[in-house]
C-alpha positions as a LaTeX table, in Angstrom:
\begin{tabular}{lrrr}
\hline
Residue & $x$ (\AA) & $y$ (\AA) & $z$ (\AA) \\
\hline
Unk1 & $-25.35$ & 30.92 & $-5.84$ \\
Unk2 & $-21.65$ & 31.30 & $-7.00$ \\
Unk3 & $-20.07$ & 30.15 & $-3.42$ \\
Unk4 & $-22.78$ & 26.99 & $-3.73$ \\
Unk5 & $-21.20$ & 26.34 & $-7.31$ \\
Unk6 & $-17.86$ & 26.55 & $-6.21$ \\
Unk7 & $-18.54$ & 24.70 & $-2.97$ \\
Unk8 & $-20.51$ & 21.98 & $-4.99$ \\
Unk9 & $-17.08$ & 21.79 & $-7.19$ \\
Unk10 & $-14.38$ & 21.03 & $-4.59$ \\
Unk11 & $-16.65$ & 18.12 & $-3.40$ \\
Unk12 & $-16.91$ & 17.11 & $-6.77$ \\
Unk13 & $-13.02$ & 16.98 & $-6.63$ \\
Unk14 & $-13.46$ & 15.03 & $-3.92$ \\
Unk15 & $-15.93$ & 12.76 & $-5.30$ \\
Unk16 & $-13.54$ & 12.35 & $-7.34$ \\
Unk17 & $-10.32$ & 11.34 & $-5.94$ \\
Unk18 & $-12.81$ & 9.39 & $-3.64$ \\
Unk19 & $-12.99$ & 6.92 & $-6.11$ \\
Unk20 & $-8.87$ & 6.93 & $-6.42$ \\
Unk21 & $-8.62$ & 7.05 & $-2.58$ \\
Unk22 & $-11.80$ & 5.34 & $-0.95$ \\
Unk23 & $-11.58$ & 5.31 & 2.61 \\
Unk24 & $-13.41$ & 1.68 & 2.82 \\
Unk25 & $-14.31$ & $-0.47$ & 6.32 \\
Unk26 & $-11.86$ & $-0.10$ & 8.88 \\
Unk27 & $-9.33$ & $-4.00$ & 8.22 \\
Unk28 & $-6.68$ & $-5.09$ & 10.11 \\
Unk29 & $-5.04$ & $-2.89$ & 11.83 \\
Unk30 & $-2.05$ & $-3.52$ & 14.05 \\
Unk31 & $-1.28$ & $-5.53$ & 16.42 \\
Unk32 & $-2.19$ & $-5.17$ & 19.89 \\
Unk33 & 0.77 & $-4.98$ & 22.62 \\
Unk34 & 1.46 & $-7.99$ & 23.48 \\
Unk35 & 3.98 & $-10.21$ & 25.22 \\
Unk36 & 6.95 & $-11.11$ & 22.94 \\
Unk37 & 7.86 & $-14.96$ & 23.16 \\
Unk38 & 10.02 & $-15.30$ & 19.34 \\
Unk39 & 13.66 & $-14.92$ & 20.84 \\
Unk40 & 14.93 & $-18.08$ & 19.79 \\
Unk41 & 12.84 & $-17.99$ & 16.24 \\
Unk42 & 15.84 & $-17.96$ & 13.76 \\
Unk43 & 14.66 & $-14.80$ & 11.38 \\
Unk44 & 14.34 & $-12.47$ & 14.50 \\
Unk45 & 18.27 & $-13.52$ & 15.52 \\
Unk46 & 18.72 & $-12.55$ & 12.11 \\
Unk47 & 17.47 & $-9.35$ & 12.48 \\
Unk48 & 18.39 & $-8.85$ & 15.99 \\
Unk49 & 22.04 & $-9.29$ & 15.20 \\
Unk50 & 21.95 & $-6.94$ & 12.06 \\
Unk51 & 20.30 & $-3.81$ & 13.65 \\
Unk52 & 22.07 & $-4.17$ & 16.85 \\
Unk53 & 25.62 & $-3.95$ & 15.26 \\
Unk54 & 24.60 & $-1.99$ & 12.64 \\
Unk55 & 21.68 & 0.34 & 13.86 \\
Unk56 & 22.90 & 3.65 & 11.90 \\
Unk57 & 23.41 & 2.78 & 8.16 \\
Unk58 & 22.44 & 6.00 & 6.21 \\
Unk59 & 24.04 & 6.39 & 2.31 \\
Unk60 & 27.53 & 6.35 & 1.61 \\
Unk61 & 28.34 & 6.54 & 5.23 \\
Unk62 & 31.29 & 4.61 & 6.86 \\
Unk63 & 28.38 & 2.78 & 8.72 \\
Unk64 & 26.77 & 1.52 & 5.72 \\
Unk65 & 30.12 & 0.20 & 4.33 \\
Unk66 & 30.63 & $-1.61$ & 7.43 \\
Unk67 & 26.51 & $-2.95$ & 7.28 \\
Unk68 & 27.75 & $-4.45$ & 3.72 \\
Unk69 & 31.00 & $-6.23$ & 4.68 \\
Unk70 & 28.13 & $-7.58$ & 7.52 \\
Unk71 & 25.58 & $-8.84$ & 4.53 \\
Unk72 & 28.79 & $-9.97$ & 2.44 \\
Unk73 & 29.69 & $-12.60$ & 5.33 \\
Unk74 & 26.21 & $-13.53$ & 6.12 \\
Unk75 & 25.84 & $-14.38$ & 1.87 \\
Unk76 & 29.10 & $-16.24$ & 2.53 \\
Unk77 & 28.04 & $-18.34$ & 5.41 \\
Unk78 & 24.64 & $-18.87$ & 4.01 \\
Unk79 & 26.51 & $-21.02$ & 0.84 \\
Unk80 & 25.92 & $-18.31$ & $-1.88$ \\
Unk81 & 28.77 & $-18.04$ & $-4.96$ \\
Unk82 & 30.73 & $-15.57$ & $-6.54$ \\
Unk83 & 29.47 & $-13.17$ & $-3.11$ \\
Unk84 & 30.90 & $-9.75$ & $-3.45$ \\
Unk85 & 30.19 & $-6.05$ & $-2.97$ \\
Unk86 & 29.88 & $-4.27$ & $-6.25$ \\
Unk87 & 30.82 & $-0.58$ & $-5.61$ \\
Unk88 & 29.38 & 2.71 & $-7.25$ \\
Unk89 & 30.00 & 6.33 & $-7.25$ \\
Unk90 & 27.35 & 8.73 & $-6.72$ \\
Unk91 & 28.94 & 12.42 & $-7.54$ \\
Unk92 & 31.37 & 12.38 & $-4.76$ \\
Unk93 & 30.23 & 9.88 & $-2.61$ \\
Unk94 & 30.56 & 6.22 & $-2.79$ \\
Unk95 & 28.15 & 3.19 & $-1.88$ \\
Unk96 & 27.83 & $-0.48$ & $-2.93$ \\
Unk97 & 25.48 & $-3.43$ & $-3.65$ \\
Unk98 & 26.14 & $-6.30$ & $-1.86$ \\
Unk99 & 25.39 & $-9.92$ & $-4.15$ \\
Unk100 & 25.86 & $-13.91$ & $-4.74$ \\
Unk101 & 24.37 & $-16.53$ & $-6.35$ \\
Unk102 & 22.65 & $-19.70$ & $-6.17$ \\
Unk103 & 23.57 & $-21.21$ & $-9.74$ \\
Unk104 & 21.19 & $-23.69$ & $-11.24$ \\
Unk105 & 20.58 & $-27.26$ & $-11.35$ \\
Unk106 & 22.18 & $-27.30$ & $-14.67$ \\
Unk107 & 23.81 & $-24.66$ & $-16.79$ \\
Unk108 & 21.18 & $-21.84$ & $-18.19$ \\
Unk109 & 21.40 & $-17.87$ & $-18.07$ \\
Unk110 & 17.54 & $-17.75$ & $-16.98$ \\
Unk111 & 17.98 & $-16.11$ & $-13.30$ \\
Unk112 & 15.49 & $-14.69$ & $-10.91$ \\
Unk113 & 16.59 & $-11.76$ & $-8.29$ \\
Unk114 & 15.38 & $-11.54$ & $-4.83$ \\
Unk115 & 16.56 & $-7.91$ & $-3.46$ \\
Unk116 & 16.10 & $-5.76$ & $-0.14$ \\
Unk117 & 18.06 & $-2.43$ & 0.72 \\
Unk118 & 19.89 & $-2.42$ & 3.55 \\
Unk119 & 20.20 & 1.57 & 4.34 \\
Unk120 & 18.20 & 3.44 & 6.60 \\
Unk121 & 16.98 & 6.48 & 7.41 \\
Unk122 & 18.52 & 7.78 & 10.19 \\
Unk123 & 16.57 & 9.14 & 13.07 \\
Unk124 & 16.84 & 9.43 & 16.28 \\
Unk125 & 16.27 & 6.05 & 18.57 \\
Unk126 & 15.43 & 4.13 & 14.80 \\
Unk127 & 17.64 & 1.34 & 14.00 \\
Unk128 & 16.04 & 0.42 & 11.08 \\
Unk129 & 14.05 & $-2.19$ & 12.17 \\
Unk130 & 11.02 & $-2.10$ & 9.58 \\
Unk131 & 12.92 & $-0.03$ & 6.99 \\
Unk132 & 14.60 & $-2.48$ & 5.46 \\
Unk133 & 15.85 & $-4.51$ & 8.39 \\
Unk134 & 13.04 & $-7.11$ & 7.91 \\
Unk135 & 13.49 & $-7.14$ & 4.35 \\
Unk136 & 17.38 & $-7.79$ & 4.90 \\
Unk137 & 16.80 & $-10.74$ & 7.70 \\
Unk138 & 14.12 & $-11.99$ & 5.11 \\
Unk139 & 17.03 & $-12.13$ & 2.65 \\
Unk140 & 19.48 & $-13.99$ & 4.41 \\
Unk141 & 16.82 & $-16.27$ & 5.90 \\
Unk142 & 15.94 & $-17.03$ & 2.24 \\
Unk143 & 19.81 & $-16.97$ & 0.85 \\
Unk144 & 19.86 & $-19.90$ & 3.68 \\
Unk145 & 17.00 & $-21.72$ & 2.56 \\
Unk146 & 17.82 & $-21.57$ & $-1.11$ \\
Unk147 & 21.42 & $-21.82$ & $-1.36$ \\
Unk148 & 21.43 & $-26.04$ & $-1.94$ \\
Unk149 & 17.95 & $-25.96$ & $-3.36$ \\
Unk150 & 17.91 & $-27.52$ & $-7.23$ \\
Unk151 & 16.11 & $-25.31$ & $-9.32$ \\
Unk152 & 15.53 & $-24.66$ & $-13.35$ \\
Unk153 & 17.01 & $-21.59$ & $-12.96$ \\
Unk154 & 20.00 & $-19.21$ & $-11.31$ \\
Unk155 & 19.00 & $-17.02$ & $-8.23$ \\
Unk156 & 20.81 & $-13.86$ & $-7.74$ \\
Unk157 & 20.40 & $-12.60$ & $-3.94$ \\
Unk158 & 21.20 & $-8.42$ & $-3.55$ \\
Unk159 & 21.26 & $-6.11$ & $-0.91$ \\
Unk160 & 21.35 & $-2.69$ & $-2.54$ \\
Unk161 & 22.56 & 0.51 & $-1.11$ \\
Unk162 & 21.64 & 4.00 & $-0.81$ \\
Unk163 & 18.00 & 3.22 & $-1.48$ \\
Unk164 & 17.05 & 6.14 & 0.91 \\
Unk165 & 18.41 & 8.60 & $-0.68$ \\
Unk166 & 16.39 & 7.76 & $-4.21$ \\
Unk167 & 17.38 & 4.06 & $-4.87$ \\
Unk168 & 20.56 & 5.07 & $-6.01$ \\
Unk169 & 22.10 & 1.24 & $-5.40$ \\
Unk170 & 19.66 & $-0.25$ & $-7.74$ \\
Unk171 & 19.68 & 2.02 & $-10.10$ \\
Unk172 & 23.25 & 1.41 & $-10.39$ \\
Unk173 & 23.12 & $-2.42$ & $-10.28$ \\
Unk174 & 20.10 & $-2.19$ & $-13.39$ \\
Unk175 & 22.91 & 0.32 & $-15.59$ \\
Unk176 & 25.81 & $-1.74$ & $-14.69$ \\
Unk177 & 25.08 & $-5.45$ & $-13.45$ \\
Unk178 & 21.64 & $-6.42$ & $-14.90$ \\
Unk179 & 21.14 & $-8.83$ & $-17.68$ \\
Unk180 & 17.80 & $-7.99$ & $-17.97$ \\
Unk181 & 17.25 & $-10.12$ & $-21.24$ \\
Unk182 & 17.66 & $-13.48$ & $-19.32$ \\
Unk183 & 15.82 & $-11.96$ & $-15.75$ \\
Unk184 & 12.47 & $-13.71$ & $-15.53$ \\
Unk185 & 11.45 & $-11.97$ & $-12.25$ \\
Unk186 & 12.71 & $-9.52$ & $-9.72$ \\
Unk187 & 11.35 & $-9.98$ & $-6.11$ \\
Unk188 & 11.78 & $-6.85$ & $-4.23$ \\
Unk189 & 11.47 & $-7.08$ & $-0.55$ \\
Unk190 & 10.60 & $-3.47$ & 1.80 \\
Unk191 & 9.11 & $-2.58$ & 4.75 \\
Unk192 & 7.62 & $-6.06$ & 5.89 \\
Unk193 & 7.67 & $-6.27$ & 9.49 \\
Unk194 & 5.33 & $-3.08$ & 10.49 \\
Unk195 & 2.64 & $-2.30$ & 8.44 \\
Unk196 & $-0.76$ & $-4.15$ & 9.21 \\
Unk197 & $-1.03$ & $-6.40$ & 6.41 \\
Unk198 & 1.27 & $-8.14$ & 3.57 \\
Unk199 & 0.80 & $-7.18$ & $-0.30$ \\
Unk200 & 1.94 & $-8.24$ & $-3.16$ \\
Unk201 & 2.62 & $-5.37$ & $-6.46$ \\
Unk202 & 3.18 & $-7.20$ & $-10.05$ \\
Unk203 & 1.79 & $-4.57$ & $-12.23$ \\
Unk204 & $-0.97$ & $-2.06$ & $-12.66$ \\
Unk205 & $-3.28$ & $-4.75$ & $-13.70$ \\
Unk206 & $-3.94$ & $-8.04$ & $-11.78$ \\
Unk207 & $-0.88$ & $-10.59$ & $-13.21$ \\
Unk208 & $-0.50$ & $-14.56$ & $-12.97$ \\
Unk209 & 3.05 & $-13.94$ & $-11.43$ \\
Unk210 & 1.45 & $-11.86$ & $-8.59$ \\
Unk211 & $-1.34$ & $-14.06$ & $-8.01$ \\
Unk212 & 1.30 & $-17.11$ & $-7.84$ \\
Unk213 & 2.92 & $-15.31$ & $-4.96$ \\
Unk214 & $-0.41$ & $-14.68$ & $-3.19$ \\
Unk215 & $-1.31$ & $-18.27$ & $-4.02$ \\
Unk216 & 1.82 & $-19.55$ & $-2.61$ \\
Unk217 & 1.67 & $-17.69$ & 0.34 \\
Unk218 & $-1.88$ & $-19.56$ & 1.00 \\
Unk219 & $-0.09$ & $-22.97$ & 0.38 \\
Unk220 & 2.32 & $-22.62$ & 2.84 \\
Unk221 & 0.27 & $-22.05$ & 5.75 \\
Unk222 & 1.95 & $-18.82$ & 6.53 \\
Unk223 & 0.78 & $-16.89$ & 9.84 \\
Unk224 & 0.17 & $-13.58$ & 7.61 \\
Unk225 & $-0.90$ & $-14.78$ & 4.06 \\
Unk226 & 0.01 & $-11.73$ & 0.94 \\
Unk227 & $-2.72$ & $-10.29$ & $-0.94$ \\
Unk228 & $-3.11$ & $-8.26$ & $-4.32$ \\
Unk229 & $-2.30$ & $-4.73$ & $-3.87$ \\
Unk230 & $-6.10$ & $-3.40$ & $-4.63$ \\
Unk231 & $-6.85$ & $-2.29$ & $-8.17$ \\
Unk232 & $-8.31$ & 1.07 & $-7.31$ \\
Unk233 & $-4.78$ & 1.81 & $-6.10$ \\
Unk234 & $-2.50$ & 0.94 & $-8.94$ \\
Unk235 & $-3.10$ & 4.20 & $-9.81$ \\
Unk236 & $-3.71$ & 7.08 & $-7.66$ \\
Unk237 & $-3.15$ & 10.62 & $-8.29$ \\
Unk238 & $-2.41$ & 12.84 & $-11.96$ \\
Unk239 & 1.15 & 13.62 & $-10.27$ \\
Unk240 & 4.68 & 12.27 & $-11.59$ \\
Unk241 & 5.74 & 9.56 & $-10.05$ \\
Unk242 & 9.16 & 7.66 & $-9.36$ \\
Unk243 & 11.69 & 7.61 & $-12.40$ \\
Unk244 & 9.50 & 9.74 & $-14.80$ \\
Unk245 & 6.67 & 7.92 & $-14.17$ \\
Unk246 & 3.38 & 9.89 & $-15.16$ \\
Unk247 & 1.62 & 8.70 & $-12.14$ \\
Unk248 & 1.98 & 7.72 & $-8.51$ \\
Unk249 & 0.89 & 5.26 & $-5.96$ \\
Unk250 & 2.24 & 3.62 & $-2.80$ \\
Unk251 & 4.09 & 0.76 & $-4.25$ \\
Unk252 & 6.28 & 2.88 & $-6.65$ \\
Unk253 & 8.98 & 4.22 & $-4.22$ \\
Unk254 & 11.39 & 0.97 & $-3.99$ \\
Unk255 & 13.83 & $-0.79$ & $-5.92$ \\
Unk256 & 11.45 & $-2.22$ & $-8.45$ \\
Unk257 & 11.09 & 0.44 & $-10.36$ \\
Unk258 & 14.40 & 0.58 & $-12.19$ \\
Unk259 & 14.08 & $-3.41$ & $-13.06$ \\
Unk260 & 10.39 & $-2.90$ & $-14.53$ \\
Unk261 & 12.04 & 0.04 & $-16.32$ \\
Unk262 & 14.09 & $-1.64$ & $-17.88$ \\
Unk263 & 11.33 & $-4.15$ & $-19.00$ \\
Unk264 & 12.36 & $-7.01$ & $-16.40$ \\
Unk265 & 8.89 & $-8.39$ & $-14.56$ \\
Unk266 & 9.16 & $-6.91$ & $-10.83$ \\
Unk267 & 7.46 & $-7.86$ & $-7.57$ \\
Unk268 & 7.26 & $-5.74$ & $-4.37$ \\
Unk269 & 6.49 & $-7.44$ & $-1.63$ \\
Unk270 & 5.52 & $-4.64$ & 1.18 \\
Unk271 & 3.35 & $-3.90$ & 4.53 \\
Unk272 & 1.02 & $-1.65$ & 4.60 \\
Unk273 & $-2.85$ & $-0.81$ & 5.33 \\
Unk274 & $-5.10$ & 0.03 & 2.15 \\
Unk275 & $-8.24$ & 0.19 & 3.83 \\
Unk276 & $-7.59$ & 2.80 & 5.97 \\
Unk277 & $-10.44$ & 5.05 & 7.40 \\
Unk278 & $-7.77$ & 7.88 & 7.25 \\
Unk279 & $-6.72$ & 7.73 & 3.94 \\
Unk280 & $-5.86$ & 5.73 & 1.01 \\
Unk281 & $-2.70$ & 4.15 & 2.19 \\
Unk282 & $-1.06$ & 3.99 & 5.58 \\
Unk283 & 1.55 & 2.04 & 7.16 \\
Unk284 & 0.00 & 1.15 & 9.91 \\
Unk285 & $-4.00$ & 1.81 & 11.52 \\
Unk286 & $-2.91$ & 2.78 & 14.89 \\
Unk287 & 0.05 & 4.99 & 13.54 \\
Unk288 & $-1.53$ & 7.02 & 11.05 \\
Unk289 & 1.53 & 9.31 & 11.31 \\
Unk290 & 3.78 & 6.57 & 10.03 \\
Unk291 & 6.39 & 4.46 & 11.19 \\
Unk292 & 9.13 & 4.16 & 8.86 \\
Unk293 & 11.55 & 7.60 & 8.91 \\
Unk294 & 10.75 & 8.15 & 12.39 \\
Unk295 & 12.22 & 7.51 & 16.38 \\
Unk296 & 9.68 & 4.18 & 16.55 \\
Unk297 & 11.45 & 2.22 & 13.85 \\
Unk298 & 13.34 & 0.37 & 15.91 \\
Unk299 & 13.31 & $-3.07$ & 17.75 \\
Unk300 & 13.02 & $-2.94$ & 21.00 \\
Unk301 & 9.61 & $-0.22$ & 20.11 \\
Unk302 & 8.32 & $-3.62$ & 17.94 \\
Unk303 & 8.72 & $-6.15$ & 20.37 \\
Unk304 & 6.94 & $-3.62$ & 22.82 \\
Unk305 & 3.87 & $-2.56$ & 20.39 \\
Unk306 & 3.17 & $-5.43$ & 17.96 \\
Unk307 & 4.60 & $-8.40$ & 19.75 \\
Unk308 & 5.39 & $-11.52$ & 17.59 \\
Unk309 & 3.36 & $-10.17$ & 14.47 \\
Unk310 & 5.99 & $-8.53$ & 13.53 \\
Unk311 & 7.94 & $-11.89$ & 13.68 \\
Unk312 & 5.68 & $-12.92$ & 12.00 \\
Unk313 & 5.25 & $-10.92$ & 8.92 \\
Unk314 & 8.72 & $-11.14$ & 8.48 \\
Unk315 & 8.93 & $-15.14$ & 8.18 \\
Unk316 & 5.58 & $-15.11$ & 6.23 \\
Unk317 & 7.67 & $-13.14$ & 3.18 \\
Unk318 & 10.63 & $-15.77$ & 3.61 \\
Unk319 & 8.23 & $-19.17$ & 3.34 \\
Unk320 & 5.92 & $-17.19$ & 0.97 \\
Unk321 & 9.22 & $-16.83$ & $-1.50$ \\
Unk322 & 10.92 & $-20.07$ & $-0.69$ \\
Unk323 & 7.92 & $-21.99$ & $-1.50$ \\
Unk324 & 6.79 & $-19.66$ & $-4.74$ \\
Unk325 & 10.79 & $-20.55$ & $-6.39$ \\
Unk326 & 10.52 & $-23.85$ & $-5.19$ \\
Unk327 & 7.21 & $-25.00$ & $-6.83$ \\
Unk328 & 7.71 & $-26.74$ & $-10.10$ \\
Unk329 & 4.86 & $-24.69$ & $-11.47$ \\
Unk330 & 7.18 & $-21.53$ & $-11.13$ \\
Unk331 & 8.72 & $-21.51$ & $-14.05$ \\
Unk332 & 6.64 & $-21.66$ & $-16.55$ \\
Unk333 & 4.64 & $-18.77$ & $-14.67$ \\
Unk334 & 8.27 & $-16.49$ & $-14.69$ \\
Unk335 & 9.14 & $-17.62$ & $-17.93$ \\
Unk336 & 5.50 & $-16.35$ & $-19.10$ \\
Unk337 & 5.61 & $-13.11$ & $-16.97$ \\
Unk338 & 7.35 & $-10.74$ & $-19.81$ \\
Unk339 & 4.17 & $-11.25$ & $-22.17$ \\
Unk340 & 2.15 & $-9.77$ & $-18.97$ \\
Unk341 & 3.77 & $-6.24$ & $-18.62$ \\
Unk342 & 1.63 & $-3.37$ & $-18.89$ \\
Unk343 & 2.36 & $-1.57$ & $-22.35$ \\
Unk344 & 4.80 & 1.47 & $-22.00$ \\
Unk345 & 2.10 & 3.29 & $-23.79$ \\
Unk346 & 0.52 & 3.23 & $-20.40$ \\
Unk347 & 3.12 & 3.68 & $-17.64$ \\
Unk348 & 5.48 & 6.41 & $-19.64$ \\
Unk349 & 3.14 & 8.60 & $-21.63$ \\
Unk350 & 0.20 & 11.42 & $-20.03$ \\
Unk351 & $-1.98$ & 8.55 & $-20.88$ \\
Unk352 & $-2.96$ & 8.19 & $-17.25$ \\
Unk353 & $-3.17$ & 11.54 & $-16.69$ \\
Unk354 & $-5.72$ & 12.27 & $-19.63$ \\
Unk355 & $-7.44$ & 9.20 & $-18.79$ \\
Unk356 & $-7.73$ & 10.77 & $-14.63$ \\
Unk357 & $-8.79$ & 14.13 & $-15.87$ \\
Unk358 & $-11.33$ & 13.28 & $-18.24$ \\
Unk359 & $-13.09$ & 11.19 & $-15.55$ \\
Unk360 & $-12.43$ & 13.96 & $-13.17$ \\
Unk361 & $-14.09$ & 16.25 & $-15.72$ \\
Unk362 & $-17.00$ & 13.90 & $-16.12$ \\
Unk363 & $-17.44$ & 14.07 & $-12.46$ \\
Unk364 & $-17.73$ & 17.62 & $-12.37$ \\
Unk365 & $-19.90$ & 18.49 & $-15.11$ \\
Unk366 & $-22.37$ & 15.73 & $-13.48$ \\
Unk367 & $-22.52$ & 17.27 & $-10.48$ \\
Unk368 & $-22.83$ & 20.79 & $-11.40$ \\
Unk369 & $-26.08$ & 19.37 & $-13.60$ \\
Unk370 & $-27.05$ & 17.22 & $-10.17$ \\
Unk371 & $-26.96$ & 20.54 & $-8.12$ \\
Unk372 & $-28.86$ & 22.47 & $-10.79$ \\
Unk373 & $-31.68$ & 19.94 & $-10.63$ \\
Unk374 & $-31.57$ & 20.40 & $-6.59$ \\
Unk375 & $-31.71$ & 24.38 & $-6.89$ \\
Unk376 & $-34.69$ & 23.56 & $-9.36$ \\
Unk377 & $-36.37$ & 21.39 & $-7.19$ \\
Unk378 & $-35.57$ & 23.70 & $-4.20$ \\
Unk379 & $-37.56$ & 26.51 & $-6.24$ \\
Unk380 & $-40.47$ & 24.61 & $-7.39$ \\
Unk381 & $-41.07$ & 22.93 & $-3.73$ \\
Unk382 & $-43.17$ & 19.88 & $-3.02$ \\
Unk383 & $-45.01$ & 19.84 & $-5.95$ \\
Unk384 & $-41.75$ & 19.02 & $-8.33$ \\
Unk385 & $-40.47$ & 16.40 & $-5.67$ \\
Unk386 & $-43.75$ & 15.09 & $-5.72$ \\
Unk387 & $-43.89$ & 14.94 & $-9.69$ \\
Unk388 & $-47.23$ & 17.09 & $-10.02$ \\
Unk389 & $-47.72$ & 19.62 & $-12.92$ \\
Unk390 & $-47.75$ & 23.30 & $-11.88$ \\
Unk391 & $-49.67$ & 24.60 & $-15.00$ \\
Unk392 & $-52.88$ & 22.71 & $-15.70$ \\
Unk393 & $-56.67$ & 23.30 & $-16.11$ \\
Unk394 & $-58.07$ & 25.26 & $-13.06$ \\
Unk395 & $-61.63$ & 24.06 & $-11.08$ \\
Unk396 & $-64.52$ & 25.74 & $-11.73$ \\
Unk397 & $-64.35$ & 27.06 & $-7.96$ \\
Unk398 & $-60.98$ & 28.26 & $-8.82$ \\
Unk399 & $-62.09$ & 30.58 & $-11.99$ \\
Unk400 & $-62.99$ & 34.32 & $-10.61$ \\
Unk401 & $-66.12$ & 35.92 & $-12.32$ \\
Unk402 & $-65.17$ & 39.25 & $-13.60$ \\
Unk403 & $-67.91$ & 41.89 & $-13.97$ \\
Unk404 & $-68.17$ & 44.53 & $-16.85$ \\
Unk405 & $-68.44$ & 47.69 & $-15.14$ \\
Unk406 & $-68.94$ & 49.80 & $-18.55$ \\
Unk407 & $-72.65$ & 48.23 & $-18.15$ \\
\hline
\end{tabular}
């Protein structure tokens, strides 16, 4: 009976983080191999040119310094102000953000940030190619796109540093560069161009500003269209998550966090599967194992495996965020987005944590009481399952005549 109890409670656990973590139909998964035709499509010469001169850019490296003097022209020719590198120490190393600006149609401090890290992890054959070199061609793509564009407000284009090593470069830009009281919205762009499908991360709750970038991305026509980031996995597991927070889930580690930390509206924009039959989150169906940090990320692997959708993905996020900051509507939805952040109360107190454990606890109690009732059951046999009464007034042939034998 005890190794049934204790049995019964582990797949109560699981029952549990089931409902954190359900497995769900099998979606999208990743492309098929297929023949790549995109060589002349301007966002992959973006990224061609960036990975292929710069293929090794780990964290305060001579490589990544030379990756940044790269970005700093590309802002240049693109027709961004005031471009520069904005240098940090880290202990005894060194790294920098890379920035410039696309001022407004007429003079306001209202500005909106659209960011990407340019680092990678080095590893073997990986160049970087989905993490962040998508995200970076995305940027400059945009940068292009954007820099004559008349808009209500400033937009502030940044490559950050050291990311891979614990978003060290936007940590350092949020301390040091940040006006966060006139930032309506920071766009974070990661890990695009691999994962099976596009999502979009606001908050922990379903917000207008994320919804106006899923919205947009319908709109535009674009070949791979964002969606929400699914409610059930806003919030995953009792553990600590990125920068003190009290939870986790798969859209915390990036650049974002430090912005929404310091109370400025944040979107990540990332690729990803959420429905997969392995687990809650991978990167990509037919590479369970991952493909970010590994020998695969890199381009010549992506043309091979996932043909133009990579391509694909990667111009999707660019026309998704041109047309979302060039919509007149936009705005008034950034300008509203502060008054939609989740309450602090929530995201840096054990308030999640207390909230996961008492449902856990609920779980288990009710299915300790569930497998009583089934040892019950089990005990009685057919005539409990069949809802008959054990004890009840005999038939006559059932009644034994007993015979005085003092007589």
């Amino acid at each position: 009976m005890m190794k049934k109890t204790i049995a019964f409670f582990i797949l109560a656990v699981v029952a549990a983080v089931s409902l954190i973590f359900p497995a769900g139909g099998q979606s999208a998964t990743a492309a098929e191999a297929a023949a790549f035709d995109m060589e002349n499509n301007e966002i992959y010469l973006i990224l061609k040119d960036f990975v292929q001169t710069h293929p090794k850019r780990s964290a305060f490296s001579q490589e990544e310094k030379a990756a940044a003097a790269y970005i700093e022209e590309q802002f240049a020719d693109a027709g961004l102000a005031d471009v520069r590198q904005l240098q940090f120490n880290y202990g005894t190393d060194s790294s920098q953000n890379v920035g410039g600006r696309i001022y407004a149609s007429s003079i306001t401090a209202k500005t909106v940030i659209i960011g990407a890290h340019y680092d990678n992890d080095v590893n073997g054959a990986s160049d970087g190619t989905f993490d962040n070199g998508g995200g970076v061609a995305s940027l400059i793509y945009i940068a292009r796109r954007l820099a004559d564009a008349e808009l209500p407000f400033n937009v502030d284009i940044v490559a950050f540093g050291a990311e891979e090593y614990g978003m060290i470069g936007s940590y350092f830009y949020v301390a040091q560069t940040l006006d966060a009281e006139n930032t309506l919205l920071f766009v974070n762009i990661d890990m695009i161009a691999g994962g099976d499908m596009l999502y979009a991360y606001g908050e922990d709750v379903r917000t207008d500003f994320e919804d106006f970038f899923v919205e947009a991305s319908e709109k535009a026509g674009v070949a791979v269209p964002l969606r929400n980031m699914p409610g059930n996995k806003r919030v995953t597991t009792m553990f600590a998550g990125a920068s003190g927070l009290p939870y986790f889930h798969a859209a915390q580690n990036s650049d974002q966090v430090y912005f929404r930390n310091a109370g400025v509206p944040s979107l990540l924009i990332f690729s990803g599967n959420m429905s997969s039959k392995y687990f809650g989150f991978v990167e990509a169906e037919s590479y369970p194992g991952g493909l970010s940090h590994t020998a695969n990320d890199n381009l010549e692997f992506f043309k091979a495996t996932f043909g133009n959708s990579f391509v694909d993905k990667m111009q999707s996020v660019a026309d998704t965020v041109v047309a979302a900051l060039s919509d007149s509507a936009f705005a008034d939805v950034a300008q509203n987005a502060e008054k939609e952040l989740v309450s602090d109360v929530w995201r840096k107190t054990g308030v999640p944590t207390i909230v996961f454990a008492v449902i856990l606890a609920a779980l288990v109690v009710w299915g300790i009481l569930y497998y009583k009732k089934l040892v019950k059951d089990s005990i009685l046999g057919d005539g409990a399952a069949n809802g008959k009464k054990f004890f009840s007034k005999p038939d006559v042939e059932d009644i034994f005549d007993f015979k005085d034998k003092r007589k």
